[in-house]
N, C-alpha and C positions, 0 to 999 in steps of 0.2 A: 756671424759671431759664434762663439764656443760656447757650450753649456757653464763655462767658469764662469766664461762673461756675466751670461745671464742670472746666473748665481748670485756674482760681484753686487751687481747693478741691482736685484731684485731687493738685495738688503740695502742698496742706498735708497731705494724705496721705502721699504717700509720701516728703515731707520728715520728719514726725515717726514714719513708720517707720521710719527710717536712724536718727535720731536714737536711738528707744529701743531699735533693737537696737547698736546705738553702747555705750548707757550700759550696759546687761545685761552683753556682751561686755568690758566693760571692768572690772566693779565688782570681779573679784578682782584686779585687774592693777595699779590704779595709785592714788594718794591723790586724794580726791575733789576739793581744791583744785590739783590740777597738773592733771587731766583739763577743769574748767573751765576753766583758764588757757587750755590748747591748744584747746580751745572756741572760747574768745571770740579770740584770736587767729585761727584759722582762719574766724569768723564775721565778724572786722573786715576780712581781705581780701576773701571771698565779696564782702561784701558795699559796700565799693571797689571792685573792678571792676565788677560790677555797674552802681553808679553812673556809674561812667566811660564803658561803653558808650551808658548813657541820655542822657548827656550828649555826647556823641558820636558815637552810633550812631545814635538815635532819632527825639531832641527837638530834632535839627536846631541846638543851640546855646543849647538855651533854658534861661534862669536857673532855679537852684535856691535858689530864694527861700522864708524862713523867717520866723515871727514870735518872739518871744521866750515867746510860751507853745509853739510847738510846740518848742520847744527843751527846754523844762524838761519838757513831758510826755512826750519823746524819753528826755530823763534819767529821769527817772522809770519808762519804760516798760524801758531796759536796767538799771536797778536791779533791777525788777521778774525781769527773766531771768536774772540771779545768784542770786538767791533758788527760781526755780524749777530752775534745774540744780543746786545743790548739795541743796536740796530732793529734789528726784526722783532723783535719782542713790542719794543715802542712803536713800530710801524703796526703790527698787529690790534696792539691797543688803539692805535687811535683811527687805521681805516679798515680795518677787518682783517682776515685772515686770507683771502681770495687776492683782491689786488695786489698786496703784498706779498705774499709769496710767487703770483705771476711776473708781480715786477723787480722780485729777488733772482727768480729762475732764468727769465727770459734777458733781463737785464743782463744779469752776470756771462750768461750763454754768448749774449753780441760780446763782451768785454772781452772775455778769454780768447774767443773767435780769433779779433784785431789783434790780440797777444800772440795767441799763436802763430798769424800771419806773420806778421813785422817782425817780433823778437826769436819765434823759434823756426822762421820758414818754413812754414806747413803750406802746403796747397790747399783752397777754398774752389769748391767747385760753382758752379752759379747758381745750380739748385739748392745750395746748401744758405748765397747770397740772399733766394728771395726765399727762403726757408725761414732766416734771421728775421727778413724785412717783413713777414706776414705777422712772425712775433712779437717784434714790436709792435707791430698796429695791432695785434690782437690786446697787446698790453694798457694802449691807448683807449681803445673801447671799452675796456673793463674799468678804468678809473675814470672815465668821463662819463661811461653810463651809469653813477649814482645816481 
């Protein structure tokens, strides 16, 4: 992997660190639909400037050109993140913050797997099979060992 990579990836770390200590820290404090709201508000600015510098900053001026399926799979993809904040938020509350995010990570990890498999023919190696398969039983262990 490339130092970007690691880059990319170290911020998806320690963005969904902030993140679920966010939602933990929060869950006796506020209704789980006010806390999304200021969520996605706080994610709609982030991520406006954001754009703005790239636009500005970066790309030199260069257009932000879209198709009409990246647009509905856009929609689709922030539908999708309403469904997992209020999702996880409530999972958090009510079994912790450990199983639940193992069985957010590990779950979704086998899901997209089978997706990629089937829908976008990706090859799955076998160590990759019982890589999956140790994760769910690791996932298993962790919510039946309360």
């Amino acid at each position: 992997m490339s130092m970007i990579w690691l880059f990319f990836a170290s911020m998806t770390v320690i963005g969904a660190t902030a993140y679920n200590f966010a939602v933990k820290m929060s869950g006796d404090h506020i209704n789980v639909f006010l806390f999304t709201t200021y969520l996605t508000i706080a994610a709609f600015i982030g991520h406006f400037i954001i754009l703005l510098i790239y636009k500005y900053g970066f790309a030199g001026g260069e257009s932000l050109k879209s198709t009409p399926l990246s647009i509905w799979m856009a929609i689709i993809a922030g539908l999708a993140v309403v469904v997992i904040d209020i999702g996880f938020f409530l999972a958090v509350k009510q079994g912790g913050i450990i199983p639940s995010q193992l069985f957010w990570t590990i779950g979704s990890t086998v899901l997209v797997a089978v997706m990629g498999v089937l829908y976008f023919k990706e090859m799955i190696t076998l160590q990759t099979l019982i890589g999956m398969g140790l994760g769910l039983v690791s996932v298993w262990l962790i919510v039946t060992g309360k």
